[in-house]
N, C-alpha and C positions, 0 to 999 in steps of 0.2 A: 504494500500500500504506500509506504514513504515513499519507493523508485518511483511508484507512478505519478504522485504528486512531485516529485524534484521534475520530472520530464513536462509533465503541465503548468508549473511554475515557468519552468526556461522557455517553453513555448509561449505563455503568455508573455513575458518581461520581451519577446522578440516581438511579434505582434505589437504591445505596446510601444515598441519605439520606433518602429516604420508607420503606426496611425498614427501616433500622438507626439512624432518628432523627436521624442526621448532620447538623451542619450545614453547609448549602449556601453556598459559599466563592466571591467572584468578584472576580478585580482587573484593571480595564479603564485602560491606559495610554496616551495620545495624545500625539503629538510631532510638531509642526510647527516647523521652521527654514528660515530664509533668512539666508543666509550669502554675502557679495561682498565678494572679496578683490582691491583695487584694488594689486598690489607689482611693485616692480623691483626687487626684492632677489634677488642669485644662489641662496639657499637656500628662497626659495618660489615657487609658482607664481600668477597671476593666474586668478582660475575666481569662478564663480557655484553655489552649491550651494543648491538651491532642494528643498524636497520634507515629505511626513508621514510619522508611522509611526505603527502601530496595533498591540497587544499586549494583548487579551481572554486573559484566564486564566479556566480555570473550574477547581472541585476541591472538597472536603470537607476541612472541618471536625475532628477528631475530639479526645476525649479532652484536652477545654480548651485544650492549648496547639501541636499537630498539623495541620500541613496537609499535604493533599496536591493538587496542583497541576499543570496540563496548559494548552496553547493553542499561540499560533502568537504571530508577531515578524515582521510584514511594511512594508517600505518603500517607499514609493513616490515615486519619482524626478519631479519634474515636468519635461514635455520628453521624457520617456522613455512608449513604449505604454502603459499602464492595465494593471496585472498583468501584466506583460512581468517582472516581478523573481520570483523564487523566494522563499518565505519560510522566514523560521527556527522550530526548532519549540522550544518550552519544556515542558520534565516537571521540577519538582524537587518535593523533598520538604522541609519547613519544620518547625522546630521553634523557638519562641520564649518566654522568661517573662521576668521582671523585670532580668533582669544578663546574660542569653545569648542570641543564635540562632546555630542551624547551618541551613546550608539543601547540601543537595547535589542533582547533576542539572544540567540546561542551565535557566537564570533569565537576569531581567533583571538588568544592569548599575545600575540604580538601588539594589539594594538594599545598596552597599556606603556604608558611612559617611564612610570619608575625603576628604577636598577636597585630591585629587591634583593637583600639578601639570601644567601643558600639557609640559615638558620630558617628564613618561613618560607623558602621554596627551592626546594633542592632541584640537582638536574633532572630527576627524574621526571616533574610535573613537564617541563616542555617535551621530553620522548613519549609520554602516556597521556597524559590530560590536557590536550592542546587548547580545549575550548573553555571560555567562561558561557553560563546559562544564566544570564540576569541582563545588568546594567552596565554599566560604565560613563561617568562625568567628568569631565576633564576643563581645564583653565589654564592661559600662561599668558607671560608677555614677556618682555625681554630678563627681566630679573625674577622675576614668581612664576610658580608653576604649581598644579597639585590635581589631583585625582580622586575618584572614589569608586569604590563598584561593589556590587553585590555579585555571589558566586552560589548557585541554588543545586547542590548535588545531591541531594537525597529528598525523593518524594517518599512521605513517610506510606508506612503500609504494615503488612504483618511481619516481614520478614524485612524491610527497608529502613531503618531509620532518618529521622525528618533531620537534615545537613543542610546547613547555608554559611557563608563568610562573607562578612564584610569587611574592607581593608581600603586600606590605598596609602599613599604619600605626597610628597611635597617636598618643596627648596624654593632659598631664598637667595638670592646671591648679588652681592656687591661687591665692587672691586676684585680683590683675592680672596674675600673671604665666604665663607657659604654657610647654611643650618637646613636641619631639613629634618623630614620625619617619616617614620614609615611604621605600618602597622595592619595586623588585625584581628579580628574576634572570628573565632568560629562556634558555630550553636549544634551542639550534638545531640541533638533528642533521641528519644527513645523512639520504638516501634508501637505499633497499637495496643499490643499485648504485654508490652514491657516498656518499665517507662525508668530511665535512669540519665539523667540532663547531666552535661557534663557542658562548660564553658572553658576554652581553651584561646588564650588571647597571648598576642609577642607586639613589644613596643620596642621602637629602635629612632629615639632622637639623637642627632650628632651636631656636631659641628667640624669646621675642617678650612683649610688653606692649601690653594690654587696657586703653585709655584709655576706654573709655565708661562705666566705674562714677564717673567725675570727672567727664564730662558726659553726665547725661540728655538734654539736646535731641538728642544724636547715638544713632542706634540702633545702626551700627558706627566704630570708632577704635582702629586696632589696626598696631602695627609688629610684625615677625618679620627674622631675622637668621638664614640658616644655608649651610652649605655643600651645594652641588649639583654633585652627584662621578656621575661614567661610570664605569664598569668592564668593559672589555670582554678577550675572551679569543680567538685562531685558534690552535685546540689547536696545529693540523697546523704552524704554523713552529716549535712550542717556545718563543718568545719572552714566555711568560705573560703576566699581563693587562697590560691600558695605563689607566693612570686621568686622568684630564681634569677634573680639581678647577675649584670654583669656588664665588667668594661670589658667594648671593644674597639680597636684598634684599625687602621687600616689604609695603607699604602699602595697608591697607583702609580704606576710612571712606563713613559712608551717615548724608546728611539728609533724616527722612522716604523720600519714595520717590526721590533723587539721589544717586548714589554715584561714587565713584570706587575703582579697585587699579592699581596701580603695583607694576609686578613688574622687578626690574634686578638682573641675574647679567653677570658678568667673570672669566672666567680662561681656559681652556683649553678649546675647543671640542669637544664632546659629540660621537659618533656618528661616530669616528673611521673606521670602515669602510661608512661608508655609499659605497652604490653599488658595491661590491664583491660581497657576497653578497646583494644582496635577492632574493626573488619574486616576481612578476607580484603581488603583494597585498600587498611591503612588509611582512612582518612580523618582519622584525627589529628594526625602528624603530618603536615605538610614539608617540615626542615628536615636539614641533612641531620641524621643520627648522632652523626660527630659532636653535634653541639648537647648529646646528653653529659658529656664530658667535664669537668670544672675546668680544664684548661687545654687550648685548643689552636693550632695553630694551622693553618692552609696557606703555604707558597704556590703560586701559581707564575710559571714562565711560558711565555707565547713567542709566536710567531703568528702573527695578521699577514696570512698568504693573498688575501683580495679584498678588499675595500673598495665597495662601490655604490652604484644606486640601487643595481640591483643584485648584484653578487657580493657575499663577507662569506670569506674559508679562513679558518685560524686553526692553529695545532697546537694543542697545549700539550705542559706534562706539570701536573701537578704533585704536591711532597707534603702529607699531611703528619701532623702529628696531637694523638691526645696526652702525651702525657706521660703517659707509658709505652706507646710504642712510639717509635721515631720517624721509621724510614715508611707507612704507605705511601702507596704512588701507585698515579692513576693516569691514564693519558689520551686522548682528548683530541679528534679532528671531526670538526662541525660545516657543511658547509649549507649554506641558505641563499636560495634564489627567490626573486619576487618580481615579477611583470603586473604591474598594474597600468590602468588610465584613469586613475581618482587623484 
């Protein structure tokens, strides 16, 4: 039934724009990673994540600043049958001009602005969960910016429990200096027949200094300094929430196409109920595992193989360490294509 509606969708949005002038709207997104995580640390696991993904939208046009928007968000696993995965379907509707967009309906995950960190969104959500199924609001102008969305992944049911997150960020930036915030709550209900509310929230305000207006030959050079705080809630003991504060640290810098981030958090380790309430999909934990850790450190070195409008391939190899083990390493070539006319 969905095939057949995506096919009468795209037939009408053509139709509609040879009657009614419209123009014809298309944005084709590719994603290819390999991803081998070499660890012996108790909080990850050793895996090889190999695969593409492909997300053709097709849609109209209208009234200058209006889209409307349809396709599919399919993955494919390498090692796994050839269309053996089920895909994701995308409908949203898009509104954008000089300082705003709203986009509501099921979209890609690329169109959100902030550079969230792995503590609330590991690598894993862009290879598995490409889509957000809500909202999305957004604002800028030359020095502010910020965001908000709602994320609806669990229709409750008897076997389903009722999941939604709200989050977003922002920054403010003058001169070399910058602040900014990032954050969000997730609402874990229970099922119809079992009902056990769990609120799981991460807050992450910084602040930081933008060394690369001192030096040109570097294209980034940038420290940030903020606290990276848990908040979690299990209605049902009454004990209210438990917070797991902690400084984090973090350094960017890029010569030409060589870069390095250095990301280092200490305090009270993250995800305090993990393994308690999860489901077969893990979604009460959105961040990397490593941050259940009290101290934690991710070097990440690059190489930016293309930078462009429409192509970025990069190779990383990254060097983790919690604490007790030193050496994981994990390593990392991404590459993302996008042809659009929006």
């Amino acid at each position: 039934m969905k095939h057949i509606f995506i096919v009468v969708f795209c037939v009408l949005c053509t139709q509609l724009t040879f009657a009614q002038k419209l123009q014809f709207a298309y944005d084709v997104d590719f994603h290819v990673f390999f991803d081998n995580r070499e660890y012996k640390s108790e909080f990850q696991k050793s895996q090889t994540i190999f695969g593409s993904r492909i997300a053709p939208d097709l849609g109209v046009k209208f009234l200058e600043n209006h889209y409307l928007m349809g396709g599919i968000n399919y993955l494919q696993e390498f090692g796994k049958k050839t269309f053996d995965s089920r895909p994701d379907y995308t409908f949203y509707y898009r509104y954008t001009n000089e300082w705003f967009t709203g986009i509501g309906g099921s979209f890609n995950r690329r169109f959100l602005k902030g550079d969230y960190p792995l503590s609330m969104f590991s690598d894993d959500v862009a290879y598995f969960d490409p889509n957000i199924d809500g909202a999305l609001f957004q604002f800028y102008n030359e020095r502010l910016w910020g965001e908000f969305f709602c994320d609806w992944f669990g229709r409750q049911s008897e076997k389903v429990r009722e999941k939604f997150m709200l989050a977003g960020s922002g920054e403010y930036r003058h001169k070399m200096l910058f602040a900014g915030f990032q954050f969000y709550m997730i609402h874990y209900a229970g099922t119809f027949s079992a009902d056990s509310l769990i609120d799981n929230g991460v807050a992450h305000p910084y602040v930081g200094v933008d060394f690369t207006p001192l030096l040109p030959c570097m294209n980034k050079l940038s420290l940030q300094a903020g606290l990276m705080c848990g908040l979690e809630q299990v209605r049902a003991t009454g004990e209210g929430f438990v917070a797991s504060p902690g400084l984090q640290l973090e350094l960017k810098a890029e010569w030409k196409r060589i870069g390095l981030k250095n990301t280092f958090r200490t305090g009270k380790g993250m995800m305090v109920n993990w393994g308690k309430f999860d489901d077969e999909y893990n979604t009460l934990y959105w961040g990397d595992p490593y941050y259940r850790a009290k101290t934690y450190n991710r070097l990440e070195l690059y190489w930016q193989i293309a930078r462009s409008k429409y192509v970025d391939c990069k190779l990383q190899s990254v060097f983790h360490s919690d604490g007790k083990v030193m050496n994981d390493w994990q390593q990392l070539l991404v590459l993302r294509v996008n042809i659009n006319n929006k």
